[in-house]
C-alpha positions as CSV (number, residue, x, y, z in Angstrom):
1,X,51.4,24.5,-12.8
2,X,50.4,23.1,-9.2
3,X,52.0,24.4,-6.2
4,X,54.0,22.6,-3.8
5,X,54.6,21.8,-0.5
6,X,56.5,25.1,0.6
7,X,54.2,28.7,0.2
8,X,54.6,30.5,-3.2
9,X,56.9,27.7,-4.5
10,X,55.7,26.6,-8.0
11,X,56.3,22.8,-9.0
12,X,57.4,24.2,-12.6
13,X,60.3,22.2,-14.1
14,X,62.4,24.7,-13.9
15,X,61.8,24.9,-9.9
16,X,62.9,20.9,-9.9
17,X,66.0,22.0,-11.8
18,X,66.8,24.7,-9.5
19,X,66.6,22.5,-6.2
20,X,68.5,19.5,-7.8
21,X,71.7,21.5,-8.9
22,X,73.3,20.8,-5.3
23,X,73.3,16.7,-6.2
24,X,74.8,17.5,-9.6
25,X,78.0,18.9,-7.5
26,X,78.1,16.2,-5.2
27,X,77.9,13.3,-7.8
28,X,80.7,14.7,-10.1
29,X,82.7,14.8,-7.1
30,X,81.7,11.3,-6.3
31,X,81.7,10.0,-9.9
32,X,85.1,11.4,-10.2
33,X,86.5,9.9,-7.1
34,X,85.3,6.1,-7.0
35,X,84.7,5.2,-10.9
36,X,88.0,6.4,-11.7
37,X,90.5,8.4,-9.1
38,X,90.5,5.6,-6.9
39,X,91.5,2.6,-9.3
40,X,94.0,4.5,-10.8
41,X,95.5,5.9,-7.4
42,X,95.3,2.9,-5.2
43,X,97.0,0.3,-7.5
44,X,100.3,2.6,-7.6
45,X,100.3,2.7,-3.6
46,X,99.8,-1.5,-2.8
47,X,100.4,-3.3,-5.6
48,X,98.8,-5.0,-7.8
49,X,98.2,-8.1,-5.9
50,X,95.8,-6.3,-2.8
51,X,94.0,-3.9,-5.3
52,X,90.8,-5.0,-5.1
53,X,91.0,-5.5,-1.5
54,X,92.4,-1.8,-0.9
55,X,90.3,-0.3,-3.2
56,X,86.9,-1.8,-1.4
57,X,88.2,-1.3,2.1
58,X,89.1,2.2,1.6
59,X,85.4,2.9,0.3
60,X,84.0,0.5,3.1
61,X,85.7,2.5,5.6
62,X,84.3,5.7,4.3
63,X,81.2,5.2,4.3
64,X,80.4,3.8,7.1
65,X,81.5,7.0,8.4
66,X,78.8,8.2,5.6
67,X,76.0,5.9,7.2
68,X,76.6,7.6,10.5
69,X,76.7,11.2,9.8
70,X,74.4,11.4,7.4
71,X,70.9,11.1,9.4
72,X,72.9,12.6,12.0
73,X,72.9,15.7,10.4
74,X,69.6,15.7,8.7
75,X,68.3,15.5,11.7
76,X,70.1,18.6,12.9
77,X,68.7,20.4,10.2
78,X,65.1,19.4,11.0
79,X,65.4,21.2,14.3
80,X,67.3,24.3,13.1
81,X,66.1,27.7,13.1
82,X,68.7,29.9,11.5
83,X,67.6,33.2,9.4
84,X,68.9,32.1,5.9
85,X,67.0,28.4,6.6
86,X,67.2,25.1,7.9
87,X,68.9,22.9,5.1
88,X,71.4,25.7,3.0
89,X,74.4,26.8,5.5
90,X,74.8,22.6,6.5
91,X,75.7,22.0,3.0
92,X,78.1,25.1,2.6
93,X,79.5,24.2,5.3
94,X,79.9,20.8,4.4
95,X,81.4,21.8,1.1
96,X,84.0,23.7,2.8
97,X,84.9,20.8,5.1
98,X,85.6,18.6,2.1
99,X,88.0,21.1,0.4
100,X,91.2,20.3,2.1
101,X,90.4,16.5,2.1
102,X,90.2,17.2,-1.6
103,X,93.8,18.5,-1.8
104,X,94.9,15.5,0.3
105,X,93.9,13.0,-1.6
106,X,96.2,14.6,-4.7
107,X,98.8,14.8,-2.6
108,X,98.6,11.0,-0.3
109,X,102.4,9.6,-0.8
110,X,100.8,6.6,1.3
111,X,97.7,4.2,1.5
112,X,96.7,5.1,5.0
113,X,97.1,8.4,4.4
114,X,94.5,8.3,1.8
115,X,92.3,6.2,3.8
116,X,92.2,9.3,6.2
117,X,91.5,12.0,3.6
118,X,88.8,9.9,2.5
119,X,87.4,9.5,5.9
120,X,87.2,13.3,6.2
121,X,85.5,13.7,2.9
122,X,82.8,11.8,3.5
123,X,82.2,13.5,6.8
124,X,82.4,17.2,5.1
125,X,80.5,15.3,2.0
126,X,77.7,13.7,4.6
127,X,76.7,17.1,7.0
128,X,76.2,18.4,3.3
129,X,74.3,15.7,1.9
130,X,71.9,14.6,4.8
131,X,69.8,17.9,5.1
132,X,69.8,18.7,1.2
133,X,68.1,15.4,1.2
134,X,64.7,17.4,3.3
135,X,64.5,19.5,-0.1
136,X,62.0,17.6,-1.7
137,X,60.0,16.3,1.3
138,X,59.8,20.3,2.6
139,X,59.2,22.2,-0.9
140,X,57.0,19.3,-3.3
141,X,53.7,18.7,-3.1
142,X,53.1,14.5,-3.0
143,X,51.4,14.2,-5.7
144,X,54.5,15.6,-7.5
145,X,57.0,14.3,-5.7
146,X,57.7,11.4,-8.7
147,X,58.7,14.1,-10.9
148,X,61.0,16.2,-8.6
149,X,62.8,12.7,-7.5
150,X,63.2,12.3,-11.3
151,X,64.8,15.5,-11.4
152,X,66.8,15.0,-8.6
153,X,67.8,11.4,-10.5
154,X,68.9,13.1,-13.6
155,X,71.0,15.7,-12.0
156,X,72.8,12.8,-9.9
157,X,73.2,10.7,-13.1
158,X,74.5,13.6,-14.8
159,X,76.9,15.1,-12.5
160,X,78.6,11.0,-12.3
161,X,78.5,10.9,-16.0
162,X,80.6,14.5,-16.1
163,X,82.6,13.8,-13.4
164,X,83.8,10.1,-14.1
165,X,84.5,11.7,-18.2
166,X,86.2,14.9,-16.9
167,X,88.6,12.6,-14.6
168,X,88.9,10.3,-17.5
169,X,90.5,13.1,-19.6
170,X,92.7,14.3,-16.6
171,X,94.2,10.6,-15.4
172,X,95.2,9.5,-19.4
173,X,97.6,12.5,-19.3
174,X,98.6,12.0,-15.5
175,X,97.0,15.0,-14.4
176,X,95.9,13.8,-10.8
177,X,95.7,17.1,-8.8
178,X,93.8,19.3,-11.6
179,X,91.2,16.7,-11.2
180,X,90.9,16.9,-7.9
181,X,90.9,21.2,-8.3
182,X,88.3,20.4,-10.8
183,X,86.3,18.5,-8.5
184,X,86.5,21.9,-6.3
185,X,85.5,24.4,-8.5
186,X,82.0,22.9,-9.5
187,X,81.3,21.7,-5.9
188,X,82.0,25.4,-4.6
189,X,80.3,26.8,-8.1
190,X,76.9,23.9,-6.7
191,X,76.8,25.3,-3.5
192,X,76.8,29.3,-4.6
193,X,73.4,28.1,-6.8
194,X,72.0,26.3,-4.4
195,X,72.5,29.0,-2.1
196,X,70.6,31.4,-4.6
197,X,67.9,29.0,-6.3
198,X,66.6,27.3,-3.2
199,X,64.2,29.4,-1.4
200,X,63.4,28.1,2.2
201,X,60.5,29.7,4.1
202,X,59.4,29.2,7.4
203,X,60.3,26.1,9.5
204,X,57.4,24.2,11.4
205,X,57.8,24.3,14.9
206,X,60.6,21.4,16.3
207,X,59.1,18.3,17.8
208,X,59.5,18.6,21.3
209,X,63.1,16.8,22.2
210,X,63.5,15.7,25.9
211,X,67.0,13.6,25.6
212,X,68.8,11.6,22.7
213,X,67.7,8.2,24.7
214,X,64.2,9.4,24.6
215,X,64.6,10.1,21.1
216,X,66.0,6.9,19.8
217,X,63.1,4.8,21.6
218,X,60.8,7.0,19.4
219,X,62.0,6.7,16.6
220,X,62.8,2.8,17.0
221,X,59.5,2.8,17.7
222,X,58.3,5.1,14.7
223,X,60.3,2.4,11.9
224,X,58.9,-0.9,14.1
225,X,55.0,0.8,13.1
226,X,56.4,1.9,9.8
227,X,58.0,-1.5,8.6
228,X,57.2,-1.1,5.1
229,X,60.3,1.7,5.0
230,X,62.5,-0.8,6.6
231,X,62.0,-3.5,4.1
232,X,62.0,-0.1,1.1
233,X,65.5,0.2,2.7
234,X,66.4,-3.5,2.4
235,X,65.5,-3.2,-1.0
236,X,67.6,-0.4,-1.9
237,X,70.3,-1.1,-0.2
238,X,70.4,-4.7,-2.4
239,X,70.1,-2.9,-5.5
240,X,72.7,-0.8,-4.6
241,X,75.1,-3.7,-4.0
242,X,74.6,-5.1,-7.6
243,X,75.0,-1.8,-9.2
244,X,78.7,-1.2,-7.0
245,X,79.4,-4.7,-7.5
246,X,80.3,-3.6,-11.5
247,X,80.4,-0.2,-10.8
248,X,83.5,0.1,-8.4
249,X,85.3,-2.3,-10.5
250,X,84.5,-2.1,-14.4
251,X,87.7,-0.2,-14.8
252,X,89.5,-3.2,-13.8
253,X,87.4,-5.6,-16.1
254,X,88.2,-4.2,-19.0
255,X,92.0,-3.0,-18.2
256,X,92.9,-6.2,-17.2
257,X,90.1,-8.6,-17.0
258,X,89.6,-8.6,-21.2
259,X,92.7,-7.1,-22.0
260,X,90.9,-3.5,-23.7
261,X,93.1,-1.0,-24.2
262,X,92.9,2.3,-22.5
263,X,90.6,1.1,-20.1
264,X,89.9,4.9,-18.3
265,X,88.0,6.1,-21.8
266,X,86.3,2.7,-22.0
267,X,85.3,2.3,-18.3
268,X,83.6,6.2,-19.5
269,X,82.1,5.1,-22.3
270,X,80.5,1.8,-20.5
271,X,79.0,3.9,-17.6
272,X,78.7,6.8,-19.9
273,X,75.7,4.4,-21.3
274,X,74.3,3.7,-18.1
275,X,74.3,7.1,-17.4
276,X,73.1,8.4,-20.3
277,X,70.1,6.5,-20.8
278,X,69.3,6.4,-16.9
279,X,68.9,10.2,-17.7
280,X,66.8,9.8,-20.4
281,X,64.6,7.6,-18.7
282,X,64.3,8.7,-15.3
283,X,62.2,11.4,-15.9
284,X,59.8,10.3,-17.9
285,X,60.0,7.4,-15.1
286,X,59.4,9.8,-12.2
287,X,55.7,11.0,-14.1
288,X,55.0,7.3,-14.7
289,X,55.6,6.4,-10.5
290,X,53.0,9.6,-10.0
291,X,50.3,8.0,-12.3
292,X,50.7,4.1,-12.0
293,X,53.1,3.4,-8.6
294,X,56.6,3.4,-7.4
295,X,57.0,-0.2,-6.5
296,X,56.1,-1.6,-9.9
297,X,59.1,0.5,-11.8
298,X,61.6,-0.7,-8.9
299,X,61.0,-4.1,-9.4
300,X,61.3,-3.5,-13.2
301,X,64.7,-1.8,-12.6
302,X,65.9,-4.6,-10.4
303,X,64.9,-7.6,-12.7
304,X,66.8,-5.5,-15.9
305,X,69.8,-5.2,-13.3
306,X,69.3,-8.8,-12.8
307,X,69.9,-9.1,-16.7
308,X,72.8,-7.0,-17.4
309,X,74.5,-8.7,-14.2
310,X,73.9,-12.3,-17.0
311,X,74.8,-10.5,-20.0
312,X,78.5,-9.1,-17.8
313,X,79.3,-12.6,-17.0
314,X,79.9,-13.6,-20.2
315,X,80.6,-10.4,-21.7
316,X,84.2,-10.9,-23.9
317,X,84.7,-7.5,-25.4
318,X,84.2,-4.0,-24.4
319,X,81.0,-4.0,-26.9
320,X,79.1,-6.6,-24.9
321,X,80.0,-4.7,-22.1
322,X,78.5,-1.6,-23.4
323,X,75.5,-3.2,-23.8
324,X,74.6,-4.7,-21.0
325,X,75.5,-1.0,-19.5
326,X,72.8,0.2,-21.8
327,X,70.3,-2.2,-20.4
328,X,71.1,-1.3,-16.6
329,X,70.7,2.1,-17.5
330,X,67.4,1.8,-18.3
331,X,66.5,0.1,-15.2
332,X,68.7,2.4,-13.1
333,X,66.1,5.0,-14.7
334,X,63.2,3.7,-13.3
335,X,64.9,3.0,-10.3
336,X,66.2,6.7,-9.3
337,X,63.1,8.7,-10.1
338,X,60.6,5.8,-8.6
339,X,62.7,4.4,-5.2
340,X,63.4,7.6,-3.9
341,X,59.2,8.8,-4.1
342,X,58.6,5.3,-2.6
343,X,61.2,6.6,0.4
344,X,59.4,10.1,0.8
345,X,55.9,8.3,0.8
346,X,56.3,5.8,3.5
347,X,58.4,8.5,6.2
348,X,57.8,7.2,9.4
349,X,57.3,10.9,10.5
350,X,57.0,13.9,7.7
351,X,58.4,16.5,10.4
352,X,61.8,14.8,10.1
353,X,62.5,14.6,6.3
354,X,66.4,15.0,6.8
355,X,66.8,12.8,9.2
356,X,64.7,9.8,7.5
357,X,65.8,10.5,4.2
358,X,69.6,10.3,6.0
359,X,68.5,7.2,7.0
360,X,68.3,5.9,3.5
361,X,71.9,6.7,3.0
362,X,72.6,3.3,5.5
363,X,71.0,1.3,2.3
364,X,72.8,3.9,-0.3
365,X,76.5,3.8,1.1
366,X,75.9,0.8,3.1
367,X,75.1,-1.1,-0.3
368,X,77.9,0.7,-1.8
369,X,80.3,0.1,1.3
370,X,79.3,-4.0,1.6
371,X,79.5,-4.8,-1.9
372,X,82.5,-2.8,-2.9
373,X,84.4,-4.8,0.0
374,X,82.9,-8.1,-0.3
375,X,83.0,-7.8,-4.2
376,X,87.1,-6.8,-3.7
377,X,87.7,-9.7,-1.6
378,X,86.0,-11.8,-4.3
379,X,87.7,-10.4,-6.7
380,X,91.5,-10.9,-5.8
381,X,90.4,-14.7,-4.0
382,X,89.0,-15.9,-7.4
383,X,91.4,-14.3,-9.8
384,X,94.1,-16.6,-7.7
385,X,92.3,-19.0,-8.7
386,X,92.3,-18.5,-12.1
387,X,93.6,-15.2,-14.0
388,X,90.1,-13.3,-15.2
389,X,87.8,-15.2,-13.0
390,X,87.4,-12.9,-10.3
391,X,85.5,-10.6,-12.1
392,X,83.0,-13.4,-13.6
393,X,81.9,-14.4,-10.0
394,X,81.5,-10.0,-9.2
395,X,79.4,-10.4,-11.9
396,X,77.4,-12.9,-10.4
397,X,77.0,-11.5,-6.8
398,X,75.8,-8.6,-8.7
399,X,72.8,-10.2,-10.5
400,X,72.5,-12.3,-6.9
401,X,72.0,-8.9,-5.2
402,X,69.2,-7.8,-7.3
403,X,67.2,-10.3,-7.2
404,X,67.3,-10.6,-3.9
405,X,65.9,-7.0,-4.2
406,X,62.9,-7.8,-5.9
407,X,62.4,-10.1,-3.6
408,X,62.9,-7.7,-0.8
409,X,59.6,-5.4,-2.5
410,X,57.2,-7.9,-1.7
411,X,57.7,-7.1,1.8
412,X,57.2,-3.4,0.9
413,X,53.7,-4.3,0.0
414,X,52.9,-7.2,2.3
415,X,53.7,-4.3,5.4
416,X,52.5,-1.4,3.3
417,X,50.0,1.0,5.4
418,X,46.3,2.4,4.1
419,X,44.9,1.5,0.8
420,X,47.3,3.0,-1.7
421,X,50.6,1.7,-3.1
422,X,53.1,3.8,-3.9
């Protein structure tokens, strides 16, 4: 075993299990909440006829607030100094903000009451979520860094697998609320582990900060020298927008797109097959982007997204649908372990971790936010049009989106800096 980054800290798997229980909490809760709280919640509050549209504004809204707070407070924790570290009491206290906006949500008699529990989630989810993201670029060495983003992959893969199935069980008995306590219990449960298994030492002395206008020119200026991340970002945030464009919206596909009956257990099993096999294959991906280069495995997850996006669009029966799910997991594999080792390679400046690897969240959410709105829209315009259509032209933007991310990594390279790719 190799050290890494952070003194007396060994890169051992078990290490890269200990610092990637945190994401585990936070995708259950996630996995729970858009793949199948949300469709089944929403529908029963507008009707029918403005589903689609609800359902993607409703995400769009929150997380835009999730693209603003996340850097925000990743960059926070780069500059703090408190006794029990820099990165652990921002996502307790994040937890505990997103407690009662938990309960809310259970308890929403009305759409725009919702929409505002959501908003407050995401901003107790987001001060949580943007300094955990400095783990890896504080405490692994680079030349493991593919593994540990694996790791970190796998738990986030996992945790949306658990979640989405454990909500599954809850919502074809009615059971709203216990879902939601549910959801509680393992984020608080994350947090006390986190607490316990990640180890933060010293913090390098803060960059000197003379005023947030001052601040902003430099880092402008630090992404206009580093382009390469910018166009990374691009990329990701594409991918993103074909993986939302089904994800957000399978439920509804097979419910009442094909007809399938109990669509909750199917729209499980369908992900469940992404998931599963992303898991499989995102470690084994994250040694392979150490040893032969990140980019390569993205564009390989983005051209098999490209092809389950084709296989969806004529997909008749929940079969098909599973899979083409099998075939984006696969890609979605590569693309967790190897996109997010690309990100912590190209950071325009390595003494801001959390508030660069916030920044990725604007591709992240923002891909989730764009496509989950504009895919909504689509959605209930086409099915107008003709009952069942809507979701063959999703299906389309989807493998339109990640193409365009391949596209998007040539970029990457062209702008890339020094002699290596990542």
């Amino acid at each position: 075993m190799i050290r890494s980054g952070g003194p007396g800290i060994l890169a051992s798997r078990w290490f890269f299990m200990r610092i990637s229980v945190f994401w585990l909490g936070l995708s259950f809760m996630w996995g729970s909440l858009n793949i199948q709280l949300l469709p089944a919640v929403v529908p029963d509050l507008v009707g029918e006829h403005m589903q689609g549209t609800a359902i993607g504004s409703i995400v769009f809204v929150g997380l835009l607030i999730a693209i603003v707070i996340q850097p925000i407070a990743g960059a926070f924790s780069d500059r703090a100094r408190f006794r029990m570290g820099r990165r652990r009491p921002f996502m307790v206290a994040g937890v505990l903000i997103t407690i009662p906006f938990l309960i809310t949500i259970g308890l929403a008699p009305m759409y725009w009451l919702l929409v505002v529990a959501v908003v407050g989630l995401q901003i107790g989810a987001n001060i949580a979520h943007g300094p955990y993201q400095g783990v890896i670029p504080d405490q692994v060495h680079p030349d493991r860094r593919g593994q540990a983003s694996g790791f970190f992959g796998l738990a986030n893969l996992l945790g949306t697998l658990l979640g989405a199935g454990v909500a599954s069980v809850f919502l074809a008995s009615g059971q709203v609320f216990l879902a939601l306590v549910t959801i509680i219990v393992v984020l608080l449960l994350a947090s006390a582990a986190s607490w316990i298994f990640i180890s933060e030492g010293p913090a390098p002395p803060p960059d000197p900060f003379t005023n947030i206008r001052g601040e902003l020119r430099r880092r402008i200026g630090e992404l206009r020298a580093q382009s390469s991340f910018v166009w990374l970002m691009l990329s990701r945030l594409l991918f993103f927008m074909g993986l939302q464009a089904m994800d957000n919206f399978l439920q509804l596909f097979l419910g009442k797109g094909i007809g399938e009956e109990s669509p909750e257990i199917k729209t499980t099993a369908v992900l469940g097959s992404v998931l599963v096999l992303a898991m499989i294959t995102s470690v084994p991906a994250g040694r392979a982007a150490d040893h032969f280069g990140r980019l390569r495995l993205v564009a390989v997850a983005a051209f098999l997204g490209v092809v389950a996006a084709v296989m969806l669009v004529f997909a008749q029966s929940f079969i098909q649908a599973l899979v083409s799910g099998s075939v984006l997991g696969i890609g979605l594999g590569f693309f967790t372990a190897a996109d997010w080792a690309a990100a912590i390679d190209l950071l325009p400046d390595e003494r801001a971790p959390g508030l660069y690897m916030g920044l990725t969240n604007v591709a992240t959410a923002g891909g989730d936010a764009i496509a989950t709105l504009s895919a909504g829209i689509v959605l209930d315009v086409f099915n107008q049009i003709q009952p069942g259509l809507g979701y063959r032209a999703v299906f389309i933007m989807m493998g339109v989106y990640f193409a365009l991310s391949i596209v998007s990594l040539r970029a990457v390279r062209s702008r890339m800096r020094g002699n290596g790719a990542p």
